[in-house]
C-alpha positions as CSV (number, residue, x, y, z in Angstrom):
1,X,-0.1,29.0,2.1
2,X,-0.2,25.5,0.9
3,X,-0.4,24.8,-3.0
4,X,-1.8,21.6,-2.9
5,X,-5.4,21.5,-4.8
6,X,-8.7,20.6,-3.1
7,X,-9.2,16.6,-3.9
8,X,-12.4,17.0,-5.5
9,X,-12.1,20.6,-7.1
10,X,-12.2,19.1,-11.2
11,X,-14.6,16.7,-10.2
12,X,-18.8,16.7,-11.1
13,X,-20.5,16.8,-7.8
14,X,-23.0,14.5,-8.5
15,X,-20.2,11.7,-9.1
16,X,-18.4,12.8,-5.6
17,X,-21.6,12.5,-4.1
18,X,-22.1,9.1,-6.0
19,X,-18.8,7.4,-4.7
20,X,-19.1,9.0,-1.4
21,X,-22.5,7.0,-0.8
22,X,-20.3,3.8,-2.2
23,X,-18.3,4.0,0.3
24,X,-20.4,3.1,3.2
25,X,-21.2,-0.2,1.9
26,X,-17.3,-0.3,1.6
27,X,-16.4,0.4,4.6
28,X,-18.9,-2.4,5.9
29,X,-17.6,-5.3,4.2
30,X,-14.0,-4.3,5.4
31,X,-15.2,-3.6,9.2
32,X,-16.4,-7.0,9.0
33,X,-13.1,-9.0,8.1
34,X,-11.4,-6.4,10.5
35,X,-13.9,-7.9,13.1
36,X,-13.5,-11.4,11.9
37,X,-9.1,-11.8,12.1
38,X,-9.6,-9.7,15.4
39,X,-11.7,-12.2,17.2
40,X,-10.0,-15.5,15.7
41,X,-6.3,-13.4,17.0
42,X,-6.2,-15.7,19.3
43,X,-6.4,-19.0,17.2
44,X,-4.6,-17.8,14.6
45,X,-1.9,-17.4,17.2
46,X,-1.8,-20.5,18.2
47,X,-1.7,-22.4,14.7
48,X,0.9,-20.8,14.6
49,X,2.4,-21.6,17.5
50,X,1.5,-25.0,16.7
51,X,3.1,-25.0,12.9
52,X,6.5,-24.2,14.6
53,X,6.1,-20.8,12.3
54,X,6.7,-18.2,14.7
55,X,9.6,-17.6,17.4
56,X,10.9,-14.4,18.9
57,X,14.1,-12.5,18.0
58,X,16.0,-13.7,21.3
59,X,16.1,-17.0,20.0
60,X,18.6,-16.1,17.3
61,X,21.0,-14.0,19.4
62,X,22.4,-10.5,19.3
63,X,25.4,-10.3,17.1
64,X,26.9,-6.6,16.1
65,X,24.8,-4.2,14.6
66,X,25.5,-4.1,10.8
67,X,26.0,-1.3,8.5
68,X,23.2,-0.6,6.3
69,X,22.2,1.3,2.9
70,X,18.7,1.0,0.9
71,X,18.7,1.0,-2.6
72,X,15.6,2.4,-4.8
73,X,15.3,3.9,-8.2
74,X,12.5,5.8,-10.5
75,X,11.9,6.3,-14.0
76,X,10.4,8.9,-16.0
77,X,8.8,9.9,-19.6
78,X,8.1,13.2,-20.1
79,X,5.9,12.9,-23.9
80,X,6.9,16.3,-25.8
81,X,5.3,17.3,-29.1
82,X,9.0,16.1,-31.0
83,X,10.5,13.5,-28.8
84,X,10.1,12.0,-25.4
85,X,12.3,13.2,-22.5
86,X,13.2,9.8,-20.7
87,X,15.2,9.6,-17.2
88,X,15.7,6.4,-14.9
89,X,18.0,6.9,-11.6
90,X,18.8,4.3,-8.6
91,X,19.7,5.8,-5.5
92,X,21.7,4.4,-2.5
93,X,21.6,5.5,0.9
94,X,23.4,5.1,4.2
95,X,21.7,3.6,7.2
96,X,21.7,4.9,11.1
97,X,25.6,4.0,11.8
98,X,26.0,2.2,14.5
99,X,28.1,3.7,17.5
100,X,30.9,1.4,17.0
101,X,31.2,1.7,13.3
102,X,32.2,4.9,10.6
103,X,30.2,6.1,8.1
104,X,31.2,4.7,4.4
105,X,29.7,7.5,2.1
106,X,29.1,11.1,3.4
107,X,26.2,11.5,0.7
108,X,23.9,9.1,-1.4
109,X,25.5,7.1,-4.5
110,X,23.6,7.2,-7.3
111,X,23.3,6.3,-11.6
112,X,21.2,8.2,-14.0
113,X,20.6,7.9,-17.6
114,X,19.1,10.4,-19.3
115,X,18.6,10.3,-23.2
116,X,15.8,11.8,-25.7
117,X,14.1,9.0,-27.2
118,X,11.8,8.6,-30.4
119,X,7.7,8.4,-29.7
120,X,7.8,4.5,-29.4
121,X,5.6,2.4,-26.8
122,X,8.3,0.3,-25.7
123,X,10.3,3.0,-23.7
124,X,9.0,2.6,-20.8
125,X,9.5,-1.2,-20.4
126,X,13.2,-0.5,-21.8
127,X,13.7,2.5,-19.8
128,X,12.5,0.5,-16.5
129,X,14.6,-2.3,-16.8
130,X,17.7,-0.3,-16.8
131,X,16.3,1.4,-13.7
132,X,16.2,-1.8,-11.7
133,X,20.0,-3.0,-13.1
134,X,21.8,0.2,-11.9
135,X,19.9,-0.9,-8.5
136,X,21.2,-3.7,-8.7
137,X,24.8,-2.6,-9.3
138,X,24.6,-0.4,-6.7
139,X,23.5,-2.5,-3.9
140,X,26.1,-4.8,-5.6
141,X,29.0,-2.2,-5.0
142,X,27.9,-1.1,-1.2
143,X,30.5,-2.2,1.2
144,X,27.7,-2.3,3.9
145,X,27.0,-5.2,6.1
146,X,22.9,-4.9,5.1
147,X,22.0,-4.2,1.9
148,X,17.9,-3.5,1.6
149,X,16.6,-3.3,-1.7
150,X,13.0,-1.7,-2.2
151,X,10.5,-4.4,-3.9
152,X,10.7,-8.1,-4.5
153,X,13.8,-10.2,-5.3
154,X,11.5,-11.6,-8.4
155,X,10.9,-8.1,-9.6
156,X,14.4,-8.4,-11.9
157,X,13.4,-11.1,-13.9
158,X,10.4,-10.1,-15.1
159,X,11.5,-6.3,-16.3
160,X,14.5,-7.9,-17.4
161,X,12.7,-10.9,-19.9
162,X,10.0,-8.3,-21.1
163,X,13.0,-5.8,-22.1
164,X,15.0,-8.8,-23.5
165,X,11.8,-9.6,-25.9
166,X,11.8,-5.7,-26.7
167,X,15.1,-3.7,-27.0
168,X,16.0,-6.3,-30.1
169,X,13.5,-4.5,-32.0
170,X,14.0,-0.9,-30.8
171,X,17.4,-0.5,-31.4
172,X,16.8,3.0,-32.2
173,X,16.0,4.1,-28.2
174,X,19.4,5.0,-26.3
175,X,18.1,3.2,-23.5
176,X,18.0,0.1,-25.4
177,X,21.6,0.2,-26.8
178,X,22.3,1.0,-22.8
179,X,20.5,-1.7,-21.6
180,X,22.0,-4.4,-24.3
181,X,25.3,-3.4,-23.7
182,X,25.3,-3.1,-19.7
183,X,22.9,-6.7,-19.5
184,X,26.2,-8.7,-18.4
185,X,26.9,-6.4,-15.6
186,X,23.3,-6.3,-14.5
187,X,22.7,-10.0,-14.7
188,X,26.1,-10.7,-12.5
189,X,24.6,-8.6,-10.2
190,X,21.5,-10.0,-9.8
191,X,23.2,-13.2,-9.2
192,X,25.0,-11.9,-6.8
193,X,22.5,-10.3,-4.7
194,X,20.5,-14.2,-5.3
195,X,23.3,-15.8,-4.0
196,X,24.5,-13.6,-1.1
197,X,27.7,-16.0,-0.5
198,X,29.7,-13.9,1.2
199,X,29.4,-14.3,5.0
200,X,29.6,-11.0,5.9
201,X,27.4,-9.4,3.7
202,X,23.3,-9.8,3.6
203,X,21.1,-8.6,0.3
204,X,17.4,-8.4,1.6
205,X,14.4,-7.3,0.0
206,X,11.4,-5.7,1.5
207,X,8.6,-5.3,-0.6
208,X,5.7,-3.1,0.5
209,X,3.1,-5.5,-1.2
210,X,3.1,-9.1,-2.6
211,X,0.4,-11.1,-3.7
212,X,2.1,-14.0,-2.7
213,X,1.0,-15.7,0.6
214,X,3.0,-18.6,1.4
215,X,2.1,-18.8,5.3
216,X,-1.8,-17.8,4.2
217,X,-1.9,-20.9,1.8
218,X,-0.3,-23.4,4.0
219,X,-2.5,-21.9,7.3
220,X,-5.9,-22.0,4.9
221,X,-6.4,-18.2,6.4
222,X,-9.0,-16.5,4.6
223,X,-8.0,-14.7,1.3
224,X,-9.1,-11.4,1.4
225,X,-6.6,-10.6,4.2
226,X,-2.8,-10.8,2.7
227,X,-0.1,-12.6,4.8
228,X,1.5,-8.9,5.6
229,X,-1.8,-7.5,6.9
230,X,-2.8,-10.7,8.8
231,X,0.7,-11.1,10.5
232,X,0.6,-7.3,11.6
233,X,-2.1,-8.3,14.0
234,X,-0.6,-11.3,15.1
235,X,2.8,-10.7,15.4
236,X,4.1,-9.4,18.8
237,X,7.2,-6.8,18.7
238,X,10.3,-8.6,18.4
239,X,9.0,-11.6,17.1
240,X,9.6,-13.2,13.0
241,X,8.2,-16.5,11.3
242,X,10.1,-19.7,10.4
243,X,12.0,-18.8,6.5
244,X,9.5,-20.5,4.4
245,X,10.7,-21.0,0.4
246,X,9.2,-18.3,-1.8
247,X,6.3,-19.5,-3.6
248,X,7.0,-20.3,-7.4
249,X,4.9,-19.5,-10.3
250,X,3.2,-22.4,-12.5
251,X,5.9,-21.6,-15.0
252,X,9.4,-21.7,-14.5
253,X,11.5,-18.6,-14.2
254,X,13.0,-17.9,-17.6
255,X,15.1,-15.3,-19.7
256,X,15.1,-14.6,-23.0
257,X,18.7,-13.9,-24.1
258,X,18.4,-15.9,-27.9
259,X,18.5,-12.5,-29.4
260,X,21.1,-10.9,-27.6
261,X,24.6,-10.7,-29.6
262,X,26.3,-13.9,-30.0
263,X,29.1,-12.3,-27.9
264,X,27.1,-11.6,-24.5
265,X,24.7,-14.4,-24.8
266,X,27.3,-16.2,-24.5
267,X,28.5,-14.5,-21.7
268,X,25.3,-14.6,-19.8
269,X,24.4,-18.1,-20.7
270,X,26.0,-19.5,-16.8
271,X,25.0,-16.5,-15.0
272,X,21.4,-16.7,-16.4
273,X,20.9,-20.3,-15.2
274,X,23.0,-19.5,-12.0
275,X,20.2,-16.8,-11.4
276,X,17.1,-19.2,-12.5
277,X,18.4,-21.6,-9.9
278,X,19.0,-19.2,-7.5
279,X,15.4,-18.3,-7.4
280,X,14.5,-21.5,-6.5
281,X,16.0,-20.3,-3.6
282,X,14.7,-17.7,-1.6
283,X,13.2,-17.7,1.7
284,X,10.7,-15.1,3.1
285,X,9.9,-14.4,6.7
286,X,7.7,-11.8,8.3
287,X,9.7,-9.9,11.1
288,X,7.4,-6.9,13.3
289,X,10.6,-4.9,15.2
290,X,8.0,-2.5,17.2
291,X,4.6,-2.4,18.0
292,X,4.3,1.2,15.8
293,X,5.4,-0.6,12.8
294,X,3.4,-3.1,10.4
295,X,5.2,-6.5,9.9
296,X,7.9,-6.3,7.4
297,X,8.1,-8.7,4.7
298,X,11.6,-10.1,4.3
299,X,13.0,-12.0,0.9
300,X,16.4,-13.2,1.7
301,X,18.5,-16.1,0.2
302,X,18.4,-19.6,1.8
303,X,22.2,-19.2,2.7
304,X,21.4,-16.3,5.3
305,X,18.0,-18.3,5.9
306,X,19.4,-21.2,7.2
307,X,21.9,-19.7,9.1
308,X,21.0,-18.3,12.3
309,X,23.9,-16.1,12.8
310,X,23.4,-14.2,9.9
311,X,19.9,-14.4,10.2
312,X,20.2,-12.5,13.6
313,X,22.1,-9.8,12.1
314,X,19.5,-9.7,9.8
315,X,17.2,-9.2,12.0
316,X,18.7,-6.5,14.5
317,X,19.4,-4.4,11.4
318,X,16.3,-4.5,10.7
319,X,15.4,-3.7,14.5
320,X,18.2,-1.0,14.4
321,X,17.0,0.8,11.4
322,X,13.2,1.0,12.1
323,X,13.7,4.3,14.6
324,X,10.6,6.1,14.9
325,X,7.1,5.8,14.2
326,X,6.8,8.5,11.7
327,X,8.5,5.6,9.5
328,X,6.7,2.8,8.4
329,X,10.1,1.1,6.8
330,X,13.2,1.1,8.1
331,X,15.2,4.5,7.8
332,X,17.5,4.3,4.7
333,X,14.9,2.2,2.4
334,X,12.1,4.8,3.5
335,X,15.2,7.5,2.5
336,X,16.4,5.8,-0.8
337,X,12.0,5.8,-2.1
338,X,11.4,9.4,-0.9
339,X,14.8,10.3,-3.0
340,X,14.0,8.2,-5.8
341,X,10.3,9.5,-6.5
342,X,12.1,13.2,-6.1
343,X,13.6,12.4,-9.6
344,X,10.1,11.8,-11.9
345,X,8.2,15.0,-9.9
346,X,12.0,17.2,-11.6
347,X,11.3,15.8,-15.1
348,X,9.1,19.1,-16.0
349,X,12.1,21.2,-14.3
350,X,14.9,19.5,-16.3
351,X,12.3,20.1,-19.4
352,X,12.2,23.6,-18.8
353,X,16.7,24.1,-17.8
354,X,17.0,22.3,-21.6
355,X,14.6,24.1,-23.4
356,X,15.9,27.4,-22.1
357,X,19.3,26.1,-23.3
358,X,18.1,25.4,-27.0
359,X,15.9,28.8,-27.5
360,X,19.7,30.4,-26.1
361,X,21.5,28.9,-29.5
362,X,18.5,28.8,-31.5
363,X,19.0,30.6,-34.6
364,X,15.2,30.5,-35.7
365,X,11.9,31.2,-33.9
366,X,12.2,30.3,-30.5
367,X,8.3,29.7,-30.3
368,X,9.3,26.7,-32.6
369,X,11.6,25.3,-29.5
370,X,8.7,26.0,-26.9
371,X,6.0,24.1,-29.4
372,X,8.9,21.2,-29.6
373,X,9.4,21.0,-26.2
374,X,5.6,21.6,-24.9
375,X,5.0,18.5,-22.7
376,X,1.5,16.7,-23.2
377,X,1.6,13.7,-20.4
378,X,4.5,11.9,-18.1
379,X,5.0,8.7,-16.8
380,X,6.3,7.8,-14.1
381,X,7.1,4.4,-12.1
382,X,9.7,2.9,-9.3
């Protein structure tokens, strides 16, 4: 018997009825730009064509299947009456092995923090920006050929600066100290995973949506299509756009590290402006592996970019990876998200295991614990 609750069961009926009427006015204006990129396909093909932006996978060449892991992490808040519960996690997990090759881990790596915090408002963007650092030390640490990272290569950055302009002043939250202290580490990292220097050894990232539209912009293609959803019509299996360079916000990239200590500013001071430059850097492409699969968007460094050798390997890891249509992303970054999210929906489970723990050694009322620990809202993010 399933558990799940009917959609619409807490709901008025006259506001279902309400939106439901909405929607047929909705789903007119979207039938119409469906109709509209479907019947220009073919011109939109051929500017393409035309625009030297498109080729086909057999043009780079088939070099050895790489090993591959994704990397993904969550974070959670659960709000109790006394304190907040907070939890961030990053997850790493093995491809499909190729024949040829052994498997490096037997299960998934991970890195948790777990800490009860003060009620502040700044937990969350503390809390997250530690999430995406032990990502990035993970995908750091893999010894796989293909490292996919689930989101944007610009993500970083931005949680980074807005917990740089907040953990100063909440020195009180564990996950501030944690994130203060471990900054270095995180920031080499990052760089790292910019850089991708080693020749052997790819850092991707595959974001399931962007707002960017670099090929959209330069084609003039109508704006209320994305480049992602465009190129899924267009694109034939097996076939990728030309690398174009990311497309940089009005202001430049920056981090704040004047109030870290004196000591790790200036430790970060290089790496930071290593990273800043490095952005400048990346190249995205749009690659479609099988006709069951949208196009997959593709951030990648312009030293795998402009090489096609690594570019191909690249590619047929992608290819390699995206198995079966009940996938929409290839296997280990669809693995790494469906393990990450598993850690926010446990929050009210670990709640539970710990409160169980402190009513056992409680010498006064245990209803004060289970007032203490009552939870009144979580949230959640990846």
């Amino acid at each position: 018997m399933s558990t799940e609750r009917p959609p619409f069961v807490d709901l008025p009926a006259a506001l279902v009825e309400e939106v439901l009427g909405e929607t047929a006015a909705l789903a007119n204006g979207l039938l119409t730009s469906f109709r509209n990129i479907r019947q220009d396909r073919r011109a939109l093909r051929e500017q393409l064509a035309e625009k030297e932006l498109i080729c086909s996978e057999s043009a780079l060449g088939y070099p050895p299947l790489p090993t591959t892991c994704g990397v993904d992490g969550s974070y959670a808040i659960e709000r109790l009456l006394t304190t907040d519960l907070a939890v961030a996690g990053a997850v790493a997990v093995e491809g499909l092995t190729p024949p040829s090759e052994k498997r490096h881990w037997e299960f998934p790596h991970h890195k948790t923090f777990v800490a009860a915090e003060p009620h502040l408002e700044d937990t969350a963007t503390v809390l997250r920006a530690v999430m995406v650092g032990e990502e990035l030390c993970l995908a750091k640490g893999a010894p796989h050929d293909l490292v996919m990272i689930d989101g944007t290569l610009t993500l970083p950055i931005i949680y980074f600066n807005q917990a740089l302009n907040k953990a100063p002043d909440v020195r009180k939250l564990h996950c501030a100290n944690e994130f203060l202290q471990q900054s270095p580490r995180y920031l080499d990292a990052y760089r790292t995973i910019l850089r991708s220097e080693r020749s052997d050894k790819y850092y991707i990232a595959l974001p399931k949506y962007s707002t960017r539209r670099e090929i959209g912009r330069r084609m003039r293609w109508p704006n209320d299509h994305d480049d992602r959803g465009i190129l899924t019509l267009l694109l034939k299996p097996g076939e990728l756009t030309t690398p174009l360079p990311l497309e940089q916000p009005e202001q430049q990239w920056h981090l704040n590290t004047g109030r870290l200590d004196p000591a790790i500013k200036e430790d970060v001071e290089e790496i930071v402006e290593e990273i800043i430059a490095a952005l400048g850097d990346v190249r995205v492409f749009y690659y479609k592996p099988h006709e069951w699969l949208p196009a997959l968007r593709i951030e990648v460094s312009e030293s795998v970019a402009s090489n096609t050798h690594r570019l191909a390997a690249v590619v047929q890891g992608l290819k390699h990876q995206s198995a079966t249509p009940s996938m929409l992303e290839p296997y280990p970054v669809y693995l790494a998200d469906r393990t990450a999210k598993a850690l926010s929906r446990a929050i009210p489970a670990f709640r539970q295991v710990t409160t169980q723990r402190i009513a056992e050694q409680y010498e006064g009322d245990i209803g004060e614990v289970f007032f203490a620990m009552h939870g009144y809202r979580s949230e959640a993010g990846a």
